[in-house]
N, C-alpha and C positions, 0 to 999 in steps of 0.2 A: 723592669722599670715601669711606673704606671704612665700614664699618659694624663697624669691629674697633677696638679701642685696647688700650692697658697702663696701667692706673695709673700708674704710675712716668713714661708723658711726659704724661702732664694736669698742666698748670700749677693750683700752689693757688690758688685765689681767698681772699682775707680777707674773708669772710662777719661776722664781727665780732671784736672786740679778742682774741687769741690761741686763734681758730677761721678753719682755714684749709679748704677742703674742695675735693676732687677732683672733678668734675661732669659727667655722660653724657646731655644732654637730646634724649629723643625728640618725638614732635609731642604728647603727651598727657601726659609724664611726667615727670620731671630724678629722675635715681641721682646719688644723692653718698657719698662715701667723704668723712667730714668729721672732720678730728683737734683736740683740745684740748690747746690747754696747761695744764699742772697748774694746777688751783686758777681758773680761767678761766671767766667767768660771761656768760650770756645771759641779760640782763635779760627783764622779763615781757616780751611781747608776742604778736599775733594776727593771720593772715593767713587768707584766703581758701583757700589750700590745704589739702589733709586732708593729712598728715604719716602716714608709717611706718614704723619703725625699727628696730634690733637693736645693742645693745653689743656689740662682739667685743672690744676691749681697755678695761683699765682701770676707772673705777667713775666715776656720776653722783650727782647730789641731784636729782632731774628731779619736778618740779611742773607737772600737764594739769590744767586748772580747779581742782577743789575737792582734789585726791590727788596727796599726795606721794610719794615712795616713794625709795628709797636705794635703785642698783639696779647688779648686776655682769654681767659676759659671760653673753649668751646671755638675757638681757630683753628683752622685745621694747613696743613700745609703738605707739598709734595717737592723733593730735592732729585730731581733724574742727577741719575749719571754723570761723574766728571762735573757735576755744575758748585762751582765756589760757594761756601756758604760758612756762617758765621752766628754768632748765638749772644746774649749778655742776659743774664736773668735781673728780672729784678729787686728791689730792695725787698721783697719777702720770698724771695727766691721762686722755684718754680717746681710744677710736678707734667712730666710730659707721656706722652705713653707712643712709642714707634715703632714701627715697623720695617725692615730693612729687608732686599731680597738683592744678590744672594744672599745667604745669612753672613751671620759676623764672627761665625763660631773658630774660626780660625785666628782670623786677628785679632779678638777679642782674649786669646785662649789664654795665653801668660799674664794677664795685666792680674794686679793686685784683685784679691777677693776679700770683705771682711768676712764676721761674724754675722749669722741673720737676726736681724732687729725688726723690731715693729716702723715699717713702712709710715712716709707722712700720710700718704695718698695708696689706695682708699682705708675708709676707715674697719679694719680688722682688728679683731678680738685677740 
């Protein structure tokens, strides 16, 4: 197996209802390139993983514990542990790119995978 890929042949996983995300999991880590459909909500919830992230496309409503915040390209944001959090994309959805540790390659492992399609974000050939 190499240690190289392209966005564009990772199959999306549907991570939840119109969030699909791209996913690169190391022994310590999972990279995700995770895209929203407009208007497309992540209910509260809390995992054991610490969460790190960066908006590159589009705009969120993103709630970590007790802080909200409206937030566009180039936000970055960090989710510790057990901490409640919540997500709404907006009207032109969104393209986020995160980092989870430990990784997700477990819980992640049965969830639905599509076909690999050409990614919103970034722009590949």
């Amino acid at each position: 197996m190499s240690a190289f890929t392209e966005i564009a042949f990772l199959p999306p996983t549907r991570i939840w209802e119109g969030l699909n995300a791209r996913v690169v999991h190391g022994q310590r880590i999972t990279l995700a390139v995770i895209e929203f459909d407009p208007g497309s909500v992540v209910t509260q919830h809390s995992h054991d993983n610490e969460q790190v992230g960066i908006l590159v496309a589009g705009s969120l409503t993103f709630r970590i514990g007790d802080e909200t915040r409206e937030i566009r390209p180039g936000a970055a944001w960090c989710v510790l542990s057990n901490i409640p959090h919540d997500v709404v994309a907006g009207p032109d959805g969104a393209v986020i790119v995160e980092v989870f540790s430990p990784p997700r390659a477990n819980d992640w492992a049965n969830l639905e995978r599509g076909e690999p399609t050409r990614p919103r974000w970034p722009d590949t050939a």
